[in-house]
BADREN-567787 format. One record per residue: x, y, z of N, C-alpha, C in turn; residue in one letter. Coordinates in steps of 0.1 Angstrom, whole numbers, plus 2048, in hexadecimal, padded with zeros to 3 digits. Example, Ala and Ser with C-alpha at 12.3 -4.5 7.8 and 13.67 -1.06 7.14 Angstrom:
BEGIN
8847C784E87B7D384E8847DF84EA/8807EA8478897F584788180084FS/
This chain:
BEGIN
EC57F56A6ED27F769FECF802694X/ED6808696ED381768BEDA80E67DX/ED5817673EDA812662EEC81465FX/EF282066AEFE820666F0581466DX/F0080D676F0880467BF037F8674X/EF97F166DEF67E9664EFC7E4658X/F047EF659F0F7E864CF157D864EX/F1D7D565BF207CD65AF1B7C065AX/F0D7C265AF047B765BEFD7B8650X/F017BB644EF97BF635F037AF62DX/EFD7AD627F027A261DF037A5615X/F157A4610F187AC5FEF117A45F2X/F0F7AE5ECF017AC5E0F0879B5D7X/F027935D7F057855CAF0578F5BDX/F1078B5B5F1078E5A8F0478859EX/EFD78C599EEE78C592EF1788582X/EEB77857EEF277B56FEE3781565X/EE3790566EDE79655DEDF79E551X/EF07A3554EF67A6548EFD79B540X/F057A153CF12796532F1478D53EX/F1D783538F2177753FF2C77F540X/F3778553BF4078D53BF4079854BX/F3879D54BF347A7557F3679F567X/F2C795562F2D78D56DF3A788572X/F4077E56BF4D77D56BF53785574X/F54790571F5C79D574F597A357EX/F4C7A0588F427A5592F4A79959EX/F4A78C597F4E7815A1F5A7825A4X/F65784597F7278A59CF777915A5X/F7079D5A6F727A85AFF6C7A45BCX/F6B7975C1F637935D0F7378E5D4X/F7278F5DFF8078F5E8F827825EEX/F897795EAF8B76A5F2F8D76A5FFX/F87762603F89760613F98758616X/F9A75C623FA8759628FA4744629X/FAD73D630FA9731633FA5735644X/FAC73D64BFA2741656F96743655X/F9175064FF8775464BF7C749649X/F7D74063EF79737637F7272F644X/F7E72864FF7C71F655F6F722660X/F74730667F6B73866AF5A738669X/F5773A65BF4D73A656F4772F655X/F4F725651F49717652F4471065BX/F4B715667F4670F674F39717676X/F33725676F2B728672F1F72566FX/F2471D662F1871865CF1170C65BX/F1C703664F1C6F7662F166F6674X/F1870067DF146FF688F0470568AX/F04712684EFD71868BEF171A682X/EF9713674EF071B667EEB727660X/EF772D668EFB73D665EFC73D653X/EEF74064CEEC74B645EF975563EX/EFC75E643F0376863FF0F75C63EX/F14756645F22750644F21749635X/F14744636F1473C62CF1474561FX/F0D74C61EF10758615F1C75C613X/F2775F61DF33760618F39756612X/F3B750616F4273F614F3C73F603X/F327415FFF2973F5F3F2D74B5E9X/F307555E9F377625E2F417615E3X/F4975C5EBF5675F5E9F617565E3X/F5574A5DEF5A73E5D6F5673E5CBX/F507465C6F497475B8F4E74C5AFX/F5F7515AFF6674A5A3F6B73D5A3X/F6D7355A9F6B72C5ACF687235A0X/F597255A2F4D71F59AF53724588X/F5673158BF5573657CF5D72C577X/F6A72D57BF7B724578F73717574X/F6E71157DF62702578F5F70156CX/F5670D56BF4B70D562F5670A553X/F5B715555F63716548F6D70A542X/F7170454AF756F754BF6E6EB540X/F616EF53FF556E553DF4F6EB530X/F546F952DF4F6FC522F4E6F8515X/F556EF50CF546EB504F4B6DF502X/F426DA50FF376D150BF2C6D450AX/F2A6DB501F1D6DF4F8F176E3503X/F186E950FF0C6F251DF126FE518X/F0870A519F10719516F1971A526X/F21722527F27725538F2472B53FX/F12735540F0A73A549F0472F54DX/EFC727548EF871A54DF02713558X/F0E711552F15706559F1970D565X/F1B71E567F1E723572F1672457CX/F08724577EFB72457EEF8719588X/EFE709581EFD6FF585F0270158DX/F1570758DF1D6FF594F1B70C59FX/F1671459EF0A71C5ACF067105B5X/EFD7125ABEF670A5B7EF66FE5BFX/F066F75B7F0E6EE5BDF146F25CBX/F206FE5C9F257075D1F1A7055E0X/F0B70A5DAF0370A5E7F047035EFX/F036F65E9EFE6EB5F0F0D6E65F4X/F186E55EDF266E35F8F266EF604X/F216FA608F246FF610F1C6FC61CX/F106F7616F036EF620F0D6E6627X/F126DF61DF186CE623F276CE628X/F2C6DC628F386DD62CF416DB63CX/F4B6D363FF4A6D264AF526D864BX/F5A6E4651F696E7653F6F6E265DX/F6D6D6666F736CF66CF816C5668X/F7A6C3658F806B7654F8F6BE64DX/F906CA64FF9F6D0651FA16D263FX/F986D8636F946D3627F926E4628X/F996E761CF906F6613F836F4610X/F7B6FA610F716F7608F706F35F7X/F7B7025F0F766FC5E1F7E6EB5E0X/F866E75E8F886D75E6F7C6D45E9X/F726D25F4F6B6CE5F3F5D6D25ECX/F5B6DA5E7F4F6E25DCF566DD5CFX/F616DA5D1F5F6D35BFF5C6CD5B9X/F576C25C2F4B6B55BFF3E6B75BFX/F3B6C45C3F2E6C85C2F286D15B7X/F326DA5B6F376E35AAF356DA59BX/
């Protein structure tokens, strides 16, 4: 496979919290929501095959998601990079445990995880 045809098979970059929490924010926003096709699609993916990249989408493209959480929670003494961080690595693990069978969005179900 030559490099010009590898695009499709590249995974768009995770937003990095290295700058401002502000930047970030603004990095996660600009990530494009998946349709509920799309979504369901992917899930079966990952829940079948353990498709990686699905899982990767499914994982960025809910990550405002997380922020909307995070912020939610802010007033209990955690700063809101922490609590986004968490609810990362929540996000993860609902898309590990996600079934798209059971006819459910995911962020319904990542919210318990989140």
């Amino acid at each position: 496979m030559t490099e010009n045809n590898s695009t499709s098979t590249q995974l768009a970059p995770i937003p990095v919290m290295t700058g401002s929490l502000d930047s970030y924010i603004s990095a996660v926003n600009q990530i494009a929501v998946l349709s509920k096709k799309e979504e369901r699609e992917l899930g079966k993916k990952v829940f079948h095959d353990n498709d990686l990249e699905a899982a990767h989408r499914l994982v960025t493209s809910h990550l405002r998601f997380v922020v909307f959480i995070a912020r939610s929670y802010a007033g209990y003494g955690l700063p809101v990079g922490d609590l986004i961080q968490e609810g990362n690595i929540g996000l993860m693990k609902a898309v590990k445990r996600f079934d798209p069978s059971h006819k459910v969005r995911l962020v319904s179900f990542a919210v318990h995880w989140i």
